[in-house]
C-alpha positions as CSV (number, residue, x, y, z in Angstrom):
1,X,-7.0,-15.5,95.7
2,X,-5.2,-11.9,95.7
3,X,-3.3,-13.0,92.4
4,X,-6.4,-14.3,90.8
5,X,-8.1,-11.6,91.3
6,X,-5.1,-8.8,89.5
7,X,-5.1,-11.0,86.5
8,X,-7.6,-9.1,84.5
9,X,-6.2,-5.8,85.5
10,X,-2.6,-6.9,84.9
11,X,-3.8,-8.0,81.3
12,X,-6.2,-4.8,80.6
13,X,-2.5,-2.9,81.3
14,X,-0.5,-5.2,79.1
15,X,-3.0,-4.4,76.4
16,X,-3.3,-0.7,77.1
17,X,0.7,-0.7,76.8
18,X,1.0,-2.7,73.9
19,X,-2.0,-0.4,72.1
20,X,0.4,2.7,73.1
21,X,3.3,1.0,71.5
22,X,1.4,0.1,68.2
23,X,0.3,4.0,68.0
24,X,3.7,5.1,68.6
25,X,5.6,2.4,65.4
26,X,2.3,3.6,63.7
27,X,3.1,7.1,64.0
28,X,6.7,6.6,63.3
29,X,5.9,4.2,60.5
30,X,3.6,7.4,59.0
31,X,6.8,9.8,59.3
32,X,9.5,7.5,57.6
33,X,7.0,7.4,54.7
34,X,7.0,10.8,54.7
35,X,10.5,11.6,55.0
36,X,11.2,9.1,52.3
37,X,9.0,10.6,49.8
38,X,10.5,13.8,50.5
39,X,14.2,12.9,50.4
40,X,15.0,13.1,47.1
41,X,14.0,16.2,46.9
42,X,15.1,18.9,50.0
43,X,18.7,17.2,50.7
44,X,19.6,16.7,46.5
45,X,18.4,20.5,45.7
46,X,20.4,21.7,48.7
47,X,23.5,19.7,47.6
48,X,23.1,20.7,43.9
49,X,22.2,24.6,45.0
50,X,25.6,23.8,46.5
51,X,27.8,22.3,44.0
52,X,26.7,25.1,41.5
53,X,28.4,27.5,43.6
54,X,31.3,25.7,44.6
55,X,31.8,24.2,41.1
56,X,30.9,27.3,38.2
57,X,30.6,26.7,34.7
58,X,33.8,27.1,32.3
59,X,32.0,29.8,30.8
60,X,31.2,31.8,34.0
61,X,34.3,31.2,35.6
62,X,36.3,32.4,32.1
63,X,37.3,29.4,31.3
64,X,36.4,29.1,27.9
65,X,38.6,30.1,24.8
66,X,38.4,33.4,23.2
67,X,41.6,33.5,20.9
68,X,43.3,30.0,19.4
69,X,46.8,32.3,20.3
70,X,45.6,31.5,24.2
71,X,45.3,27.8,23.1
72,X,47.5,25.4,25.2
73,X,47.2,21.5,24.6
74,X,46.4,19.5,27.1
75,X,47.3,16.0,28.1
76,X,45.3,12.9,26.6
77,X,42.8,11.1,28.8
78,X,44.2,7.4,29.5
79,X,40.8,6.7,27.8
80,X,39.5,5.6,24.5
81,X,38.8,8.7,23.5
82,X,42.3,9.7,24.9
83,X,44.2,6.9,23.0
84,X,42.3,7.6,19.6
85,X,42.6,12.1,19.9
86,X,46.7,10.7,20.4
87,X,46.4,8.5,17.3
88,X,44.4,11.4,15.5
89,X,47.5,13.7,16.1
90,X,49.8,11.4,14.6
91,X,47.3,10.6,11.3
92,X,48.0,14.6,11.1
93,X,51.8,15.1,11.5
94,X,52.4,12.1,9.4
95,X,49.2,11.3,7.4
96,X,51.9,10.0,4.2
97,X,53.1,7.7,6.4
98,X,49.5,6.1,7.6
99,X,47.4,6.7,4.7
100,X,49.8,7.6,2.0
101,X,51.1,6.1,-1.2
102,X,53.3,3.6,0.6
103,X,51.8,2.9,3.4
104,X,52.4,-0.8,4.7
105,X,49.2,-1.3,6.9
106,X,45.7,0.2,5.0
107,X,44.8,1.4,1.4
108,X,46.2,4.7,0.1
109,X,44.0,7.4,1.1
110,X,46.3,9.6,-0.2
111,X,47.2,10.3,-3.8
112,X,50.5,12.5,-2.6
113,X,53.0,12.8,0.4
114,X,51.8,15.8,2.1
115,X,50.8,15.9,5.4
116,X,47.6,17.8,6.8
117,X,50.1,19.8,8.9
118,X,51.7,20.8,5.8
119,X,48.7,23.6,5.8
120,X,47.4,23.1,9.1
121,X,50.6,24.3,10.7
122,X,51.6,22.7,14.3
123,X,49.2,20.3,13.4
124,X,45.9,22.6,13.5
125,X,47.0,24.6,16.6
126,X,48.6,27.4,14.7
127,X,46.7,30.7,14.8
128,X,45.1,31.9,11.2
129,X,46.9,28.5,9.7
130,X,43.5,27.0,9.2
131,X,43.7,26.2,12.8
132,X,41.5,23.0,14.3
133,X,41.0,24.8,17.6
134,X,37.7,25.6,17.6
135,X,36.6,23.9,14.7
136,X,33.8,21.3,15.5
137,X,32.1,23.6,17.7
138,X,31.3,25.0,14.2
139,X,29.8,21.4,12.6
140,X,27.5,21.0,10.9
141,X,27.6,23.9,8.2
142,X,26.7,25.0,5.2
143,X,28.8,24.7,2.6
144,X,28.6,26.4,-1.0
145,X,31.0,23.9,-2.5
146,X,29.1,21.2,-1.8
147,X,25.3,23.3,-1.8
148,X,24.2,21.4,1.7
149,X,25.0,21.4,5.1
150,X,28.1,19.0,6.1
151,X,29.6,17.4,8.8
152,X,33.0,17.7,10.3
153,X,33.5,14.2,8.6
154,X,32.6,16.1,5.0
155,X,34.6,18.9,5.5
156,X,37.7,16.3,6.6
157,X,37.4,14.1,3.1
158,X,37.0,17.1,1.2
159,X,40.4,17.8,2.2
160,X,40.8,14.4,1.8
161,X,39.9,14.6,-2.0
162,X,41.7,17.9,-2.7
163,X,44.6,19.2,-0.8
164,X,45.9,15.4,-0.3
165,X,44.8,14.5,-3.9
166,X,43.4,11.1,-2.4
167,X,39.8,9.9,-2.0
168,X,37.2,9.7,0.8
169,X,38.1,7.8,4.1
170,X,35.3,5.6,5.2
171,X,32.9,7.5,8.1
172,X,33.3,4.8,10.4
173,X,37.2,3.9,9.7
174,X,39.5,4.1,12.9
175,X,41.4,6.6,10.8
176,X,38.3,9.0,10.9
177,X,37.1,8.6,14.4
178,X,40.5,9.2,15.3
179,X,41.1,12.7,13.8
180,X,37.6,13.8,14.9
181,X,38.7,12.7,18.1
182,X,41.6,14.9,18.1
183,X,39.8,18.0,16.8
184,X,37.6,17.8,19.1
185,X,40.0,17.3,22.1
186,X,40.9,20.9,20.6
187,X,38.1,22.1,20.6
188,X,36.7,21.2,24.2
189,X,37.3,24.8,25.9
190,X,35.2,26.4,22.7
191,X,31.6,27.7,23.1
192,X,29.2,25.6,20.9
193,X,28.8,27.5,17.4
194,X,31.1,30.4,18.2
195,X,33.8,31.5,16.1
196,X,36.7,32.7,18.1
197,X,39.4,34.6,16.7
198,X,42.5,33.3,15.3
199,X,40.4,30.6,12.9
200,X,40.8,30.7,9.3
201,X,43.5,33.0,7.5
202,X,44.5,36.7,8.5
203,X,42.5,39.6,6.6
204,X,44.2,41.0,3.0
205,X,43.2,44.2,1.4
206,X,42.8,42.2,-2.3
207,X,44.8,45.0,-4.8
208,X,42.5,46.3,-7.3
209,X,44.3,44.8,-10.2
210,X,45.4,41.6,-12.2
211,X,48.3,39.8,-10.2
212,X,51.7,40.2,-11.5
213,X,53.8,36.8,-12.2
214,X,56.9,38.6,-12.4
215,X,56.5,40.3,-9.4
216,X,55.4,37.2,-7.8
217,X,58.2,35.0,-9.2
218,X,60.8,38.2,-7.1
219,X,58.9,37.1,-4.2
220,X,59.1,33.7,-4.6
221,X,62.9,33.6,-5.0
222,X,63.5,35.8,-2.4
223,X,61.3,34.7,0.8
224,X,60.5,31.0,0.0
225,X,63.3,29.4,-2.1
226,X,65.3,28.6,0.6
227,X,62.5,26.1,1.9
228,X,60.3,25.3,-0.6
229,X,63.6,24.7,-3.2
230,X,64.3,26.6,-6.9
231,X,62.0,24.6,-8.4
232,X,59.4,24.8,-5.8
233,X,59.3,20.8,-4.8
234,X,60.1,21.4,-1.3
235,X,62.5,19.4,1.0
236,X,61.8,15.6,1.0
237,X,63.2,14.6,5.0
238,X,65.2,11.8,3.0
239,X,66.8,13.3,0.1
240,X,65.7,12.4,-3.4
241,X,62.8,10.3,-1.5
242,X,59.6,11.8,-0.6
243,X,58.0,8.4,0.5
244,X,58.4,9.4,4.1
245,X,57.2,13.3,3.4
246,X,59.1,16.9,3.8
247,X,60.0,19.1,5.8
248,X,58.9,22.1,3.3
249,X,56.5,20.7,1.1
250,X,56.3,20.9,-2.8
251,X,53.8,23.8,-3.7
252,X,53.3,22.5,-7.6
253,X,53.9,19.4,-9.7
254,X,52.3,16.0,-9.2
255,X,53.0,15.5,-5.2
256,X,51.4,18.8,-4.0
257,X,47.1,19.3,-3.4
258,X,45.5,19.5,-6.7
259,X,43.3,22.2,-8.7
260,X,40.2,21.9,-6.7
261,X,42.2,22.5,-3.4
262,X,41.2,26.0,-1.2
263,X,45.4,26.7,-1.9
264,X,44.9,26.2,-5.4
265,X,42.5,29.6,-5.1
266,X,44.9,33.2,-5.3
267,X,42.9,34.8,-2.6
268,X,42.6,31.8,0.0
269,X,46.1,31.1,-0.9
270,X,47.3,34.6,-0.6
271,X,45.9,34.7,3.0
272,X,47.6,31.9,3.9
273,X,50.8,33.1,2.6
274,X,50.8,36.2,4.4
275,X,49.9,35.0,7.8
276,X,52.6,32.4,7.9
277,X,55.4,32.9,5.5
278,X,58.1,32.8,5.9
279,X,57.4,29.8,8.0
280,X,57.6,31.4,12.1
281,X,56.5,35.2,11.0
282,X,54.2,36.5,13.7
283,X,50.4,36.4,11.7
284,X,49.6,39.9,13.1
285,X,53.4,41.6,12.1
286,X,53.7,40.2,8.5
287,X,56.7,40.2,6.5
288,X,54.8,40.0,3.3
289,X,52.4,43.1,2.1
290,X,49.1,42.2,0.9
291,X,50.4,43.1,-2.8
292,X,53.5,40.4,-2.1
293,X,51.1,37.6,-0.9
294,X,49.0,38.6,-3.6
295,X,51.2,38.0,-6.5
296,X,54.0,35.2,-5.0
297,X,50.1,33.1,-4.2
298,X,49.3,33.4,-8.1
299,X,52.8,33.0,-9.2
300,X,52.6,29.0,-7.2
301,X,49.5,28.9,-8.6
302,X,50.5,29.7,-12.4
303,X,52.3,26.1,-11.9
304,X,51.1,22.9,-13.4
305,X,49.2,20.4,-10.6
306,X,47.2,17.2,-10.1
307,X,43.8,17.9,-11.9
308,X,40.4,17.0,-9.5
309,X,38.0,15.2,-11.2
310,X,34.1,16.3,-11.3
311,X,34.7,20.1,-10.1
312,X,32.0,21.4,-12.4
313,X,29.7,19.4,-9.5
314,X,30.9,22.2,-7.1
315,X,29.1,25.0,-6.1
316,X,25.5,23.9,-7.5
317,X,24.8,27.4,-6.4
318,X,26.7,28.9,-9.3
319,X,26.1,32.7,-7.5
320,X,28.1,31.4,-4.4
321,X,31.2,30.4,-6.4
322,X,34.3,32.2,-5.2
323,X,35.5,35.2,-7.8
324,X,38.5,33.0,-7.5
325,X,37.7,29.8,-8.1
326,X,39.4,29.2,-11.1
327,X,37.5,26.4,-12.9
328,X,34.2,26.5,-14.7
329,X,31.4,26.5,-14.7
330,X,30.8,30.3,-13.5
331,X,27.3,32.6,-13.4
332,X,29.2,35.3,-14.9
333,X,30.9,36.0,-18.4
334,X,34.5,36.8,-16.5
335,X,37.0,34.8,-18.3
336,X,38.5,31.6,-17.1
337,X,41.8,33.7,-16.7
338,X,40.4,36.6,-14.1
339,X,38.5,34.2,-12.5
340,X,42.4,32.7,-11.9
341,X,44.6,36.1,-10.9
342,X,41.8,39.2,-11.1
343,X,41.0,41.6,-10.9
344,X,38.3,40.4,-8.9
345,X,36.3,43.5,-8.9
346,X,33.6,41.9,-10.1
């Protein structure tokens, strides 16, 4: 009778301790909520608070390039991107022998047997040679030439079309992708949109006068026959066959860039000349004066050379035409001939 009678009040205490269980996984059920909700949120912001000091910014940390002289390649990715910046390099060492004339593989790109390198010295890591450090931190951009605002892709076949003497490579050819790839593997330590120094040429004090051939042709035989050859056709690397390039290349005649080049210009050429030759001079210590450059650029420039077709399409802004562009048509009445060697005092 004594265990019938603690039934009930065994049950009402099974119930009572199952209700306080149920609060309790309620309770806890109510805090794992919570504590989900707000996980994303107090743990990621800590770990990210502390990642940003443990992990700086290239530019806060100094990183980031200020002079292409400080430039130091480094190694290819064993990516995609990696193999095609590697295959980029090459298209610029030896662009005659994947996209030249005689080329086994794809169509002539190429209308002579230059190389990009052949102005973009060390292939386009070569302080004030034009360098490619740099340079599509700087794309798009205006250009005057071509009176809109290009890509990196426009500004390559424009080289394309004049210093190589060629035509356009497709956007989307391997060939393109692949030297975008490369300038921009140059380019990765450089500040979006800033110009650092060492790009482009060195500065030259333009004399205030019409260049002198004679003086230029002293010049000529003097610093640059001994690479470039008496009659200025360079150094083919096989002799009497330029098929597989130069060493020096020619600097007039029907293998070199062609009238509607940036070299084919006295002042862009001049630059050039005195920040680089002879080939190894320190760009900042020239061996050449600003008069020298001056006069040996127009002398090379006095020469016969491939003539580009459609160059009175350039600079649809006639008032941003270079004084020494040397091809019509012009927004001046300066003759064809000072537009070519000066004075450009005008």
């Amino acid at each position: 009778m004594a265990n019938h009678s603690n039934q009930p009040v065994n049950l009402l205490r099974e119930i009572n301790k199952l209700s306080r269980i149920t609060k309790a996984m309620s309770i806890l059920f109510v805090l794992l909520v919570i504590l989900i909700f707000l996980l994303p949120f107090i743990p990621f912001q800590q770990q990210h608070a502390s990642a940003a000091v443990e992990q700086p910014s290239k530019e806060e940390d100094g990183q980031l390039l200020n002079s292409v002289e400080d430039f130091k390649l480094s190694p290819y990715p064993d990516t995609e991107d990696g193999k095609m910046a590697a295959y980029g390099e090459q298209l610029i060492r030896e662009t005659y022998k994947y996209l030249g004339p005689e080329n086994p593989k794809v169509a002539a790109f190429t209308g002579n047997r230059l190389a990009c390198a052949s102005c973009h010295l060390e292939a386009g890591t070569k302080a004030y040679a034009a360098p490619y450090v740099g340079l599509s931190a700087l794309f798009p951009v205006y250009s005057g030439r071509d009176g809109k605002v290009g890509t990196l892709e426009d500004r390559i076949n424009g080289c394309f079309e004049r210093s190589m003497n060629g035509k356009k490579l497709p956007i989307d050819s391997r060939e393109m992708l692949a030297m975008v790839s490369y300038i921009k593997h140059l380019s990765a330590d450089v500040r979006i949109g800033k110009r650092i120094k060492g790009q482009g040429f060195v500065d030259l004090k333009v004399p205030d006068r019409k260049a002198d051939l004679n003086h230029g042709q002293l010049v000529f035989q003097k610093q640059c026959v001994s690479c470039h050859q008496a009659d200025g056709q360079g150094l083919p690397k096989v002799a009497n066959n330029p098929k597989d390039g130069y060493v020096y290349p020619p600097l007039w005649g029907e293998d070199s860039f062609n009238d509607g080049a940036g070299m084919a210009r006295v002042i862009t050429a001049a630059k050039f000349i005195k920040g680089n030759m002879p080939l190894g001079v320190d760009p900042l210590e020239p061996v050449l004066s600003d008069e020298e450059a001056f006069d040996v650029a127009a002398y090379i420039n006095s020469f016969d050379r491939p003539q580009k077709s459609n160059k009175e399409l350039d600079y649809p802004v006639l008032s941003q035409k270079p004084r020494d562009a040397a091809y019509p048509p012009y927004a001046d009445n300066i003759t064809q001939e000072q537009h070519k060697y000066g004075p450009f005092n005008f």
